[in-house]
Backbone as CSV, one residue per row, in Angstrom:
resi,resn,N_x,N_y,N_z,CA_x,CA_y,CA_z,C_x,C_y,C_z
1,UNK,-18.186,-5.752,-1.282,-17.000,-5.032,-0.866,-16.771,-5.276,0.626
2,UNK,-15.626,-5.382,0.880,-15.147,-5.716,2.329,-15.414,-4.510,3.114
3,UNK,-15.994,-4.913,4.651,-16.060,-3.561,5.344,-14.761,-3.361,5.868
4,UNK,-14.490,-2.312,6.258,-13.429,-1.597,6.235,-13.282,-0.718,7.863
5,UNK,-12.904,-1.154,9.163,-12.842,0.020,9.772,-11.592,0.416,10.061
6,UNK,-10.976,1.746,9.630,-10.035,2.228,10.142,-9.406,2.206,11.278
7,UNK,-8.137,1.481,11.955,-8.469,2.085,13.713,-7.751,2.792,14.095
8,UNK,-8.386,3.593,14.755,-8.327,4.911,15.714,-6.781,4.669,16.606
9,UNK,-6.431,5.718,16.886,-5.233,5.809,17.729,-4.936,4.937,18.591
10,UNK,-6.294,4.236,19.348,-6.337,3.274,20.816,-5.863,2.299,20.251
11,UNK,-6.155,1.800,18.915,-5.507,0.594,18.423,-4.078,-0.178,18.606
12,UNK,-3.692,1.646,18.851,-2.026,0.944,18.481,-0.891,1.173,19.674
13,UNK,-2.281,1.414,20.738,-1.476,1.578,22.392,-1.183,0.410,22.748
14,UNK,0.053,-0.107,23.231,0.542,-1.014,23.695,0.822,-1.185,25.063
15,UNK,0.427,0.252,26.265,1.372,0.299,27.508,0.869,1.136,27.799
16,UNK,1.739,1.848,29.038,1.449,3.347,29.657,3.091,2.878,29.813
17,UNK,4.030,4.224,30.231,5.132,4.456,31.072,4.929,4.492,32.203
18,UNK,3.887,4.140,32.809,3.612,4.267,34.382,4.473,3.111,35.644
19,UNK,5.253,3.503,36.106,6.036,2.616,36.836,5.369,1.948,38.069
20,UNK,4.083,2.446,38.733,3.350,2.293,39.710,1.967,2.157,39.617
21,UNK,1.381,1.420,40.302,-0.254,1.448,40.184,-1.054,2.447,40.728
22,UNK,-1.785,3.230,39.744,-2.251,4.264,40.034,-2.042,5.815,39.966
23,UNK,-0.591,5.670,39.213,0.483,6.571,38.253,-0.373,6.582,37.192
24,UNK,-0.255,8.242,36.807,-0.998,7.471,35.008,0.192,7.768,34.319
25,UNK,0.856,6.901,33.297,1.975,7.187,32.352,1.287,7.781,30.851
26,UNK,2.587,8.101,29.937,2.230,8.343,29.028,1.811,7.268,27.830
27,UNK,0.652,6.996,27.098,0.992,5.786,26.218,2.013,5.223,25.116
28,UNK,1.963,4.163,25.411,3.436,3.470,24.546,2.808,3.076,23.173
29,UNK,3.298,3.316,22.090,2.651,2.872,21.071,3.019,1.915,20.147
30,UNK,2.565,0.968,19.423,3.378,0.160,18.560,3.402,0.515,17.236
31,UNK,4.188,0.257,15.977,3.875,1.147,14.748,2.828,0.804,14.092
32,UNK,3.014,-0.642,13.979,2.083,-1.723,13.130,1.433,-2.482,13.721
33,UNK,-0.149,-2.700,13.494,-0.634,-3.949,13.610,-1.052,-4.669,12.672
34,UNK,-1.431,-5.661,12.602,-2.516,-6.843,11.722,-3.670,-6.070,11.413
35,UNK,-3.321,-6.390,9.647,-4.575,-5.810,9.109,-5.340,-7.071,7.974
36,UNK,-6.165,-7.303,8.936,-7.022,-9.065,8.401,-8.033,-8.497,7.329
37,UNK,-8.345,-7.443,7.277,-9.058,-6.325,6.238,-8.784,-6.374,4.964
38,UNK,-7.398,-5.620,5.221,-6.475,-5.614,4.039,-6.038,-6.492,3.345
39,UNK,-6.123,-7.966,3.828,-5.606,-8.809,3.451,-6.866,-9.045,2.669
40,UNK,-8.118,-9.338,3.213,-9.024,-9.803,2.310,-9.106,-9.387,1.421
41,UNK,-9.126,-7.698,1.174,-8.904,-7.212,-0.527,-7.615,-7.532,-1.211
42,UNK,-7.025,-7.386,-0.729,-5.853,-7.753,-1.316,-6.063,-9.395,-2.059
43,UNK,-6.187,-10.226,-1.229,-6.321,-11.366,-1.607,-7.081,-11.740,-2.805
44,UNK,-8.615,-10.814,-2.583,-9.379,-10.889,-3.585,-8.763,-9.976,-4.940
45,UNK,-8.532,-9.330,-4.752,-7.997,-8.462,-5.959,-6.544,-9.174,-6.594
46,UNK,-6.225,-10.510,-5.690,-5.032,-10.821,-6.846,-5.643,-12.419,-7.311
47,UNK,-6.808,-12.547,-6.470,-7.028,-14.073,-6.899,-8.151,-13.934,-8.333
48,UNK,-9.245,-13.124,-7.764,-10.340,-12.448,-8.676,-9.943,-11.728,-9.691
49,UNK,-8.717,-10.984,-9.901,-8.689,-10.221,-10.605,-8.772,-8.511,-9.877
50,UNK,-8.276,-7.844,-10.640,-7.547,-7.348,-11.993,-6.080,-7.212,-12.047
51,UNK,-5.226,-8.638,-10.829,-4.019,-8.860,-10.400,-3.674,-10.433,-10.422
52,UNK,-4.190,-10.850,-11.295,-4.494,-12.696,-11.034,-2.918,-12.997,-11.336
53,UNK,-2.189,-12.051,-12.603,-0.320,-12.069,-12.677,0.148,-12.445,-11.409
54,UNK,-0.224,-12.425,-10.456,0.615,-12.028,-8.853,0.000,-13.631,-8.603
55,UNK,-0.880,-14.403,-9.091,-1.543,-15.364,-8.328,-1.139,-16.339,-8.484
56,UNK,0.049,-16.810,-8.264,0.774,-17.932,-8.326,1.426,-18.865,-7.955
57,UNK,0.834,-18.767,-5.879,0.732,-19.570,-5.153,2.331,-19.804,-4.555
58,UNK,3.077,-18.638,-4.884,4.216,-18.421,-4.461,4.497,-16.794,-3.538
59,UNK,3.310,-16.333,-3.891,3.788,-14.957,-3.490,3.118,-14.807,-2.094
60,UNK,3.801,-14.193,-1.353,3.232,-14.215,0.419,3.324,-12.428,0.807
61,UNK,2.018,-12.089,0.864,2.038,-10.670,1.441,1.720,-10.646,2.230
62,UNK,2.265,-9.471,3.499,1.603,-9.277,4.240,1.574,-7.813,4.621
63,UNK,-0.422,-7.472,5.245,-0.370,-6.320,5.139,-0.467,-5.716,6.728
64,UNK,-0.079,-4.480,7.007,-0.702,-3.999,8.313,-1.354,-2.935,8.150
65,UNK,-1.712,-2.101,9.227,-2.154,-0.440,9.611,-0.893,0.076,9.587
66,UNK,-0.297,1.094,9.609,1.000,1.680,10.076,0.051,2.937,11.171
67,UNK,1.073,2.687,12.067,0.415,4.157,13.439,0.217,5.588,12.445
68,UNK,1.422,5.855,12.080,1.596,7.581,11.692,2.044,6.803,10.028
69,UNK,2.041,7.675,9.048,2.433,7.741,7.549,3.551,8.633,7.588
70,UNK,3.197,9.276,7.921,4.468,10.464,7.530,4.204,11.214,6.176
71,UNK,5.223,12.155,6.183,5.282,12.342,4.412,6.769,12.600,3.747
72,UNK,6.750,12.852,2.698,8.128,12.766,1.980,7.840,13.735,0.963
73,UNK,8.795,14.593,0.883,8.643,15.841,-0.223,7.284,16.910,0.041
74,UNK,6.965,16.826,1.346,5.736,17.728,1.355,4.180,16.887,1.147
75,UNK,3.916,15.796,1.173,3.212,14.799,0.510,2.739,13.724,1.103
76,UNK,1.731,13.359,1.989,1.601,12.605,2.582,2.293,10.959,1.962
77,UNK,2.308,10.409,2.922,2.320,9.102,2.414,1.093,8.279,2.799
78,UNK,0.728,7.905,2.066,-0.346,7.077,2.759,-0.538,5.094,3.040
79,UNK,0.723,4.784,1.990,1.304,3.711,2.430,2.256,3.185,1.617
80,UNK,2.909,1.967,1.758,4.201,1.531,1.421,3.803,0.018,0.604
81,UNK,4.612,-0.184,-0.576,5.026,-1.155,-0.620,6.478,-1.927,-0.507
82,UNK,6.772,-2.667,0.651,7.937,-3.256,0.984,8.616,-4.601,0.388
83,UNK,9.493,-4.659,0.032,10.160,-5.984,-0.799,10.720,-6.585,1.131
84,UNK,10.999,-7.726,1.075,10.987,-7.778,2.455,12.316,-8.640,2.429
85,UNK,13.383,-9.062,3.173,14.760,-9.930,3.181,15.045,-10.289,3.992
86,UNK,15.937,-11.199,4.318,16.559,-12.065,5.158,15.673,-11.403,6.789
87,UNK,16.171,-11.247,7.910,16.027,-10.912,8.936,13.882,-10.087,8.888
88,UNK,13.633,-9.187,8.462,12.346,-9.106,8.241,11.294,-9.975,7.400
89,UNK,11.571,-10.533,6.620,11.195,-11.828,6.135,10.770,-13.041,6.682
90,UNK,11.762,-13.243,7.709,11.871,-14.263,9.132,10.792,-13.532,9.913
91,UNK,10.464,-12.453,9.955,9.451,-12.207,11.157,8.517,-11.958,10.681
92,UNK,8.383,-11.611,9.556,6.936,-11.845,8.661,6.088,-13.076,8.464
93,UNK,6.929,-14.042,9.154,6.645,-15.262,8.753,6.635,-15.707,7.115
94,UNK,7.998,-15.737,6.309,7.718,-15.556,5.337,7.605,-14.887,4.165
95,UNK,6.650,-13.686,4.620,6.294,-12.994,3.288,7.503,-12.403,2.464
96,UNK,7.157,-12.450,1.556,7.973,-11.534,0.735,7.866,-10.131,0.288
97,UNK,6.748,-9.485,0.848,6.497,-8.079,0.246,5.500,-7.669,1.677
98,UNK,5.834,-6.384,2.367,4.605,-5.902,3.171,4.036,-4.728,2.486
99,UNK,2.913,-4.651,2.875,1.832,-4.224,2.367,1.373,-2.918,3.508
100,UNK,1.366,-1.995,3.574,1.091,-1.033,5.019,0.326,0.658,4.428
101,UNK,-0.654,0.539,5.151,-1.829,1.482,5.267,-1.321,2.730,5.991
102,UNK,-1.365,3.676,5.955,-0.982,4.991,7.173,-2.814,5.051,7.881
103,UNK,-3.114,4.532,8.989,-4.292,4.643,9.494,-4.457,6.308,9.893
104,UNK,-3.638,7.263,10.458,-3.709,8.251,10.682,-3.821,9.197,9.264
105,UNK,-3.442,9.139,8.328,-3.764,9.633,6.885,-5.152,9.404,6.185
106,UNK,-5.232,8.010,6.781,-6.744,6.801,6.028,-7.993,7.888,7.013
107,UNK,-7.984,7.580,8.050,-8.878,8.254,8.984,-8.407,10.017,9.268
108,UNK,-7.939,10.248,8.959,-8.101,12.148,8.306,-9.090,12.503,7.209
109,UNK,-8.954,11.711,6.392,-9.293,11.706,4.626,-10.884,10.904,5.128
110,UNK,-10.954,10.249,6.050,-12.472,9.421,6.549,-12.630,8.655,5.002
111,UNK,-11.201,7.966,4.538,-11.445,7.034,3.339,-13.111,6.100,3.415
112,UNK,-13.789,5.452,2.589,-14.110,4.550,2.563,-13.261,3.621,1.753
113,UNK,-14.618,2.947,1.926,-13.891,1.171,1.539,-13.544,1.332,0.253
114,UNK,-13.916,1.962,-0.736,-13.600,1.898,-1.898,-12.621,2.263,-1.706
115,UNK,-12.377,3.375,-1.035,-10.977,4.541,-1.573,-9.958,3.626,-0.769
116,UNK,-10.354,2.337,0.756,-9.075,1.708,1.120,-8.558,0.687,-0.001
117,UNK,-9.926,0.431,-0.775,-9.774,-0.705,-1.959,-8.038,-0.392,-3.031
118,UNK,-8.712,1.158,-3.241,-8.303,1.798,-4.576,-6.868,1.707,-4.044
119,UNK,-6.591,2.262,-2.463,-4.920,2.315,-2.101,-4.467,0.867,-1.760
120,UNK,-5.088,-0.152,-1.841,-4.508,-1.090,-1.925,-3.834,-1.890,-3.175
121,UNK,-4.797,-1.623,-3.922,-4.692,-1.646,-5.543,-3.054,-1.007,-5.573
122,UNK,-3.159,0.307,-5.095,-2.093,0.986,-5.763,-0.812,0.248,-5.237
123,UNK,-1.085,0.027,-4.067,0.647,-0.547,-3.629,0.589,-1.852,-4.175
124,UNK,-0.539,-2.428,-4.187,-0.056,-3.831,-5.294,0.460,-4.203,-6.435
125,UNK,0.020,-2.591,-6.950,0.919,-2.602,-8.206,2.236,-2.216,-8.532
126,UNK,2.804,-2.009,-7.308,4.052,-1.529,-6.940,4.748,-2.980,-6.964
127,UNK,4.590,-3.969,-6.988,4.725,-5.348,-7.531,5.307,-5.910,-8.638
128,UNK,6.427,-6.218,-8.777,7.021,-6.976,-9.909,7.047,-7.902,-10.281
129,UNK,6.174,-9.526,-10.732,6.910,-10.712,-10.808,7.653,-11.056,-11.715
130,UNK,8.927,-11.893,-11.487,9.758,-11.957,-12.788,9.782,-13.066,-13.146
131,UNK,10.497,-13.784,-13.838,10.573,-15.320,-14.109,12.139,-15.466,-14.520
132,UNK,12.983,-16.432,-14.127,14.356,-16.281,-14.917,14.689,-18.041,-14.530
133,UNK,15.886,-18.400,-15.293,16.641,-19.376,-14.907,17.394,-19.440,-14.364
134,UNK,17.572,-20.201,-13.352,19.182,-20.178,-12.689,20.312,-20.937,-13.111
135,UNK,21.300,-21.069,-12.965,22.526,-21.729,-13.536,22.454,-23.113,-14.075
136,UNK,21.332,-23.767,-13.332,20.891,-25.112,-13.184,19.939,-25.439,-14.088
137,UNK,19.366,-24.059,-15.035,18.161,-24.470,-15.886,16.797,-24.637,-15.129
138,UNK,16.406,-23.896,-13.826,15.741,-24.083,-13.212,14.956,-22.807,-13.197
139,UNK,13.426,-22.594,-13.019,12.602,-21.850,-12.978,12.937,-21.090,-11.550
140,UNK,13.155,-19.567,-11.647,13.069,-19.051,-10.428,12.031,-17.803,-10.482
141,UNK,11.172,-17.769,-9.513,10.297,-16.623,-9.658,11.137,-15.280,-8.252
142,UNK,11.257,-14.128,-9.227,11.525,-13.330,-8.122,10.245,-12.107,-7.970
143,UNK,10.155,-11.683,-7.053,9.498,-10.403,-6.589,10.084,-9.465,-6.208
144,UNK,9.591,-8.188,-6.934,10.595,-6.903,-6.728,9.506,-6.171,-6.749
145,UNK,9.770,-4.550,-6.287,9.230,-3.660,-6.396,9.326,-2.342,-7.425
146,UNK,8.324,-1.931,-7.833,8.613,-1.007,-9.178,8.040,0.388,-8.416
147,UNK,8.785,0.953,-9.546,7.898,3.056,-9.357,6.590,2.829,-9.836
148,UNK,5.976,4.114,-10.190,5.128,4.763,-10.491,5.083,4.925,-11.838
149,UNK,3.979,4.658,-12.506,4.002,4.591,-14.308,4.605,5.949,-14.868
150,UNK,4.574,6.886,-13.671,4.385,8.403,-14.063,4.670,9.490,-13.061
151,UNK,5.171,9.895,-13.026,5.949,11.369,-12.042,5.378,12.766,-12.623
152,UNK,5.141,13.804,-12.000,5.433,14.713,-12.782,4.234,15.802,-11.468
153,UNK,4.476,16.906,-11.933,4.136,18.543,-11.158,2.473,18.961,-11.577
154,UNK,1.742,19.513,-11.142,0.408,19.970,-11.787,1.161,21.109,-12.533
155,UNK,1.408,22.023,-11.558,2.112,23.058,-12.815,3.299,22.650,-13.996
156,UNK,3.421,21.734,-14.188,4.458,21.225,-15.470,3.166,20.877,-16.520
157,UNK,2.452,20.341,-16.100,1.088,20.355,-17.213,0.556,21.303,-17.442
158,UNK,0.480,22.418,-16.656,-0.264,23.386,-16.920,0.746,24.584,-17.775
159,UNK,2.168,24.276,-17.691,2.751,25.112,-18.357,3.340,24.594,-19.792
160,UNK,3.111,23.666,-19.444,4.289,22.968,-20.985,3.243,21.606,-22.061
161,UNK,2.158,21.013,-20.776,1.093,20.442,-21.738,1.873,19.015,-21.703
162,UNK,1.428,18.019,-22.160,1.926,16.869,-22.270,3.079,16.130,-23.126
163,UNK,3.988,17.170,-22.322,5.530,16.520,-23.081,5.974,15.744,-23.354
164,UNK,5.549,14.570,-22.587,6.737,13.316,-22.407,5.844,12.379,-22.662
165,UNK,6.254,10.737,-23.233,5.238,10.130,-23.190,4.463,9.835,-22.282
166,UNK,4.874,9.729,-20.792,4.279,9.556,-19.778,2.879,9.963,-19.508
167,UNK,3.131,11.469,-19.788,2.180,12.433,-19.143,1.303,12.232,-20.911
168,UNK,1.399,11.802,-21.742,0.962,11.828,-23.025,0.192,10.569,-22.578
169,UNK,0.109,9.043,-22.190,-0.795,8.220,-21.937,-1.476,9.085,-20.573
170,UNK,-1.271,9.646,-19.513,-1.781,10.048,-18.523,-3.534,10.692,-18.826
171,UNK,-3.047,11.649,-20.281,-3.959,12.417,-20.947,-4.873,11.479,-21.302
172,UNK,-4.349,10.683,-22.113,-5.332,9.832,-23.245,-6.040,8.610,-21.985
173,UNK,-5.579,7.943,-20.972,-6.651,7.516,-19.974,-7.061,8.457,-18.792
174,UNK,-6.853,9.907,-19.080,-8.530,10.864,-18.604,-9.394,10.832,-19.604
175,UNK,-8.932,11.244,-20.249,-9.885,11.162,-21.839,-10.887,10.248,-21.770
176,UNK,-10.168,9.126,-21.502,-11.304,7.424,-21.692,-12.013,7.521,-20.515
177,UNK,-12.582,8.392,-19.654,-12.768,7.846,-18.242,-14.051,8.686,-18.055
178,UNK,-15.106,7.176,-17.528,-16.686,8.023,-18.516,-16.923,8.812,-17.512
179,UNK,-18.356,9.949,-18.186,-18.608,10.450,-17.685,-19.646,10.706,-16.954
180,UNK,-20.421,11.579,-15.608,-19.759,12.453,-15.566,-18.230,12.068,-14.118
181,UNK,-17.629,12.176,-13.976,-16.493,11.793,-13.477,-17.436,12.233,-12.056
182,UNK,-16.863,11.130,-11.179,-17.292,11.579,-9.364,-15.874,11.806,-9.085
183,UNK,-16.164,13.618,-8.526,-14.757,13.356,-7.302,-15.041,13.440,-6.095
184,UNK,-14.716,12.392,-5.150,-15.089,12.345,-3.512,-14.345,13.864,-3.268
185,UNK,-14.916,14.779,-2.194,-14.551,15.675,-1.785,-14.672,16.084,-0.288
């Protein structure tokens, strides 16, 4: 397993506001850096498997740290998967999809490597490849981004039970999942 270090806030100082030598300013920060980490799992997890679909010598990711995550709906985020186009694409050198960690979420939670493994996994699967023809009879591969197999509330399970099919496979792979179950805490 790849080691993994989170980085810390200093990582992502770029400056001071200090106009003079010997002023202390406030630090300037950048959002994103290079995450050569991430890439290695990533890489391995689509070349090795259990993502080899993605391995087709066309697809270009790239991943970073993000400074702050944020959250949405009350909910941390802990990272993104990005479809990437014209103008960000060009500065990606390329890629077609970014890949981004919330380091301030990652290092709250004091993830390990597994658990950066497991969230990398997850945004990879946020991954679409398609295959189609174009007008010309020509093979085009596109990459898109998908949801989540599954949505849904703790209290909607706890009040109504597994309604929908969704939450009906959700059940049946806890079920399969040996035991005794570890939860990091």
């Amino acid at each position: 397993m790849t080691t993994v270090q989170i980085p810390g806030e200093e990582a992502f100082v770029v400056g001071t506001t200090a106009r003079e030598e010997g002023v202390p300013g406030l630090p300037i920060f950048c959002d994103f850096i290079a995450a050569p980490e991430l890439r290695q799992i990533g890489d391995r997890l689509v070349r090795d498997g259990p993502l080899t679909h993605l391995d087709d010598g066309k697809l270009r990711i790239d991943y970073r740290w993000k400074h702050k995550g944020g959250t949405s709906g009350g909910n941390w985020i802990l990272g993104k998967c990005v479809k990437l186009s014209g103008p960000a694409e060009h500065y990606a050198d390329g890629a077609q999809i970014l890949i981004w960690l919330a380091a301030d979420h990652c290092e709250y939670e004091a993830y390990d490597a597994r658990q950066i493994e497991a969230l990398v996994y997850h945004e990879l699967l946020h991954i679409s490849r398609e295959e189609r023809l174009d007008k010309f009879g020509n093979e085009v591969v596109v990459y898109r981004t998908r949801g989540h197999d599954f949505e849904g509330f703790f209290s909607e399970l706890d009040q109504y039970g597994a309604w929908n099919r969704n939450w009906q496979r959700l059940v049946e792979v806890v079920r399969q999942l040996p035991l005794p179950m570890e939860v990091g805490v």
